[in-house]
C-alpha positions in Angstrom: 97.6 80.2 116.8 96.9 82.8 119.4 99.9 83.8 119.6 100.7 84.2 115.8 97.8 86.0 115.4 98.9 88.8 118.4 102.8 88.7 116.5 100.4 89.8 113.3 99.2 92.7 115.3 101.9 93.7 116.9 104.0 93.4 113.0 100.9 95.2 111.2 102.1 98.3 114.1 105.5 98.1 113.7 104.9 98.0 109.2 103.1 101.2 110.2 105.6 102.0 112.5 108.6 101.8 110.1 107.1 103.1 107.3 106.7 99.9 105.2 103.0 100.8 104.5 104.1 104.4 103.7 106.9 102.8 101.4 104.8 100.6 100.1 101.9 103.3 98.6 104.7 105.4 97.7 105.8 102.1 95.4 102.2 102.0 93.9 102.0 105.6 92.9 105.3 105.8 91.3 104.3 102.9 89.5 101.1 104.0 88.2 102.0 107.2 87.2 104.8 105.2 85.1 102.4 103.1 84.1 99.1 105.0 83.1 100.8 106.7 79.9 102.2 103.2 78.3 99.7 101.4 75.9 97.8 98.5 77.1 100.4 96.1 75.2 103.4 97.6 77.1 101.5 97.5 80.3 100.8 94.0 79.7 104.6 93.3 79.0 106.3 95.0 82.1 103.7 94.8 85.0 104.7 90.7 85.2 108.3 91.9 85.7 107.8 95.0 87.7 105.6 92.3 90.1 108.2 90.3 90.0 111.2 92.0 90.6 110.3 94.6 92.5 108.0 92.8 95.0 110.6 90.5 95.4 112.8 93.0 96.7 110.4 94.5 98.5 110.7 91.2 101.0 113.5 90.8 100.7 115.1 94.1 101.6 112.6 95.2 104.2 112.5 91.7 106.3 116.6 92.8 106.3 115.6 95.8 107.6 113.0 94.7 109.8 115.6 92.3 111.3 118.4 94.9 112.3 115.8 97.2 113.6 114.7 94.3 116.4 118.4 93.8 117.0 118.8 97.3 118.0 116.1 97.4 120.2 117.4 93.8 121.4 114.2 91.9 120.7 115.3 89.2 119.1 117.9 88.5 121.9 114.2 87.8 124.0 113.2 85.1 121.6 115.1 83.0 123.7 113.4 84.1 127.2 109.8 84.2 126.1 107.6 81.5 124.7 107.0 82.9 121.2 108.8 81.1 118.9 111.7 81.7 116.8 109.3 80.2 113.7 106.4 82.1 114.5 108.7 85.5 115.1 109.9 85.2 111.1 106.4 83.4 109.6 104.7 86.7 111.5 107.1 89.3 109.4 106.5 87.4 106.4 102.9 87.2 106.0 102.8 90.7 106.8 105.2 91.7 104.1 103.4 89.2 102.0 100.0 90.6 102.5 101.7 94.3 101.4 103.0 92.7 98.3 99.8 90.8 97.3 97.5 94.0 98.1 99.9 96.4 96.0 100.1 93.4 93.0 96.8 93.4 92.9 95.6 97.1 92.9 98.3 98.1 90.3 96.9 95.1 88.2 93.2 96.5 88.7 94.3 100.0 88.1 96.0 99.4 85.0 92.8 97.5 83.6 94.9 94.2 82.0 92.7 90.9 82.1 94.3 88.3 84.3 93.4 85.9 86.4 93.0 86.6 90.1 93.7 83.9 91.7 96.9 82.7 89.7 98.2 86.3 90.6 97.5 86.1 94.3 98.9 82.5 94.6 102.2 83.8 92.3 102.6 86.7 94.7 102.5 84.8 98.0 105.1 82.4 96.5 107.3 84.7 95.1 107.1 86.9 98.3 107.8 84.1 100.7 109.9 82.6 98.8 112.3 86.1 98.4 111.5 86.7 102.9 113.3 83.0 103.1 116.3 83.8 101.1 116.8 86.9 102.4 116.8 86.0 106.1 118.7 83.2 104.9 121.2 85.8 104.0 120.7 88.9 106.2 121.3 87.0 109.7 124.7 86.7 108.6 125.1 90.6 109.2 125.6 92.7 111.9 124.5 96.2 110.1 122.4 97.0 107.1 125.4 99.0 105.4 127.6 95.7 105.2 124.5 93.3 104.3 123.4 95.5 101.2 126.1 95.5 98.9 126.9 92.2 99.4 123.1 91.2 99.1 123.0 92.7 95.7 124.7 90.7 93.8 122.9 87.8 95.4 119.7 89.0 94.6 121.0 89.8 91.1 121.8 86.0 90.7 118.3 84.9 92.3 116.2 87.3 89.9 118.6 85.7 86.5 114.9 85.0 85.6 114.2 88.0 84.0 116.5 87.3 81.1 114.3 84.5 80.3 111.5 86.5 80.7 112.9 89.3 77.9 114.5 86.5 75.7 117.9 88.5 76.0 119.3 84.6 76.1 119.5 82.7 72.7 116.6 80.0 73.4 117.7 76.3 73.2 116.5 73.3 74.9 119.6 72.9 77.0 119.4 76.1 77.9 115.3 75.9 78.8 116.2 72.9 81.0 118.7 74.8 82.8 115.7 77.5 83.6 113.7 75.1 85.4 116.5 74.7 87.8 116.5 77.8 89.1 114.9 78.9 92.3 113.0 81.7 90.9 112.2 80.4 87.5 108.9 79.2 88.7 107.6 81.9 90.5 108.6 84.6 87.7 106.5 82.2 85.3 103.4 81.9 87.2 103.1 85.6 87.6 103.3 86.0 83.5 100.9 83.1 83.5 98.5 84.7 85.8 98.6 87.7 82.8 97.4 85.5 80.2 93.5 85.1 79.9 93.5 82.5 77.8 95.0 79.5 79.2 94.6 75.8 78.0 94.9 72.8 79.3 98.8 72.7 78.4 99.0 75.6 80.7 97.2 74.7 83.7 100.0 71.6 83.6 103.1 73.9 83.4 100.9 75.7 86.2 101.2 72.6 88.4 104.8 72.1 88.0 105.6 75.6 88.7 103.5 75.6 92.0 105.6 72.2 93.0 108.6 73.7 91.7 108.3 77.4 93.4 106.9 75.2 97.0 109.9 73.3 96.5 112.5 75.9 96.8 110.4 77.5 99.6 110.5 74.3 101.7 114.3 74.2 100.7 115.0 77.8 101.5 113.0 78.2 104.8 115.3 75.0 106.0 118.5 77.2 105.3 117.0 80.5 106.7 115.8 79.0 109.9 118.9 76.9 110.5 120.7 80.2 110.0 119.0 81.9 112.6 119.5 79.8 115.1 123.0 79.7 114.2 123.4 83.4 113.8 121.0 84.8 116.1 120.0 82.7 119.1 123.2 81.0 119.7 125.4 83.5 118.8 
């Protein structure tokens, strides 16, 4: 634990470091001046996605970026020399990047004055921020520069985020087609966020709560597997 906590130090520099904090106000301000002129019904309709989507990248592109930054400076070559962990090296970057997202979630929802509830919003932003950091180390080790991991991480993350058409209704709704949903790695995440915008919920909706927060852990579990066997593969026995 000692050593987590001085990795969170350490990261919590290097975020400032690298700009992440500095990209991650920048993020907030855009949005609110985006935001401020809408009516409270649009607000209420976008904000979910924008949390979503964009936070989502957020961890997903900047723990890429974090990553080839350390190789440069060949620190991740010393993982296998010094007695910090591989595990707690990634976990370290993500609850950093996690904490960003959750902070910036939570201020634009504040700012923008929309009911919700708080603690369904900070529960759906951890998940949906971890659960982006694990697939895209999962996919950035696989890469030896940023320029060759972003195009091809595009349409990836295109495919993870399919959500959103479900979230817009741009898909004819049938129940083949709602089943389908639940498969999905995302799905689950992108629903507790909405859910964490509705202020009336019932006792219907604290079930489909349940099996979203299984569902979303699930695929975190399942994702974190991949992205650490990955970097073994990739990184400390390459």
């Amino acid at each position: 634990m000692k050593k987590l906590l001085a990795l969170l130090r350490m990261d919590f520099l290097l975020a400032f470091r690298y700009g992440l904090l500095y990209a991650a106000l920048f993020i907030t301000l855009v949005y609110l001046g985006v935001f401020f002129p809408l009516s409270d019904m649009l607000r209420a309709m976008f904000l979910p996605f924008i949390i979503y989507i964009d936070l989502a990248i957020f961890g997903f592109y900047f723990l890429g970026a974090w990553i080839f930054f350390d190789r440069q400076e060949n620190t991740l070559s010393a993982l296998t020399i010094t007695p910090i962990t591989y595990k707690a090296y990634i976990w370290s970057k993500v609850i950093v990047l996690t904490l960003i997202s959750v902070v910036v979630s939570v201020f634009l929802s504040y700012a923008l004055s929309l009911s919700l509830n708080p603690m369904l919003l900070v529960i759906s932003t951890i998940l949906n921020s971890i659960l982006f950091c694990m697939i895209g180390l999962w996919i950035v080790v696989r890469y030896t520069s940023f320029s060759h991991f972003l195009p091809a991480s595009t349409m990836m993350l295109f495919v993870f985020e399919l959500p959103i058409f479900e979230y817009f209704q741009l898909f004819p709704s049938s129940p083949v087609g709602n089943l389908l949903w639940l498969f999905h790695p995302s799905f689950g995440s992108m629903k507790l966020i909405e859910l964490s915008f509705d202020c009336c919920l019932f006792g219907r909706d604290l079930l489909q709560i349940i099996a979203y927060l299984g569902m979303t852990m699930f695929w975190i579990a399942f994702f974190q597997t991949l992205a650490f066997k990955a970097f073994r593969k990739h990184i400390l026995e390459a």
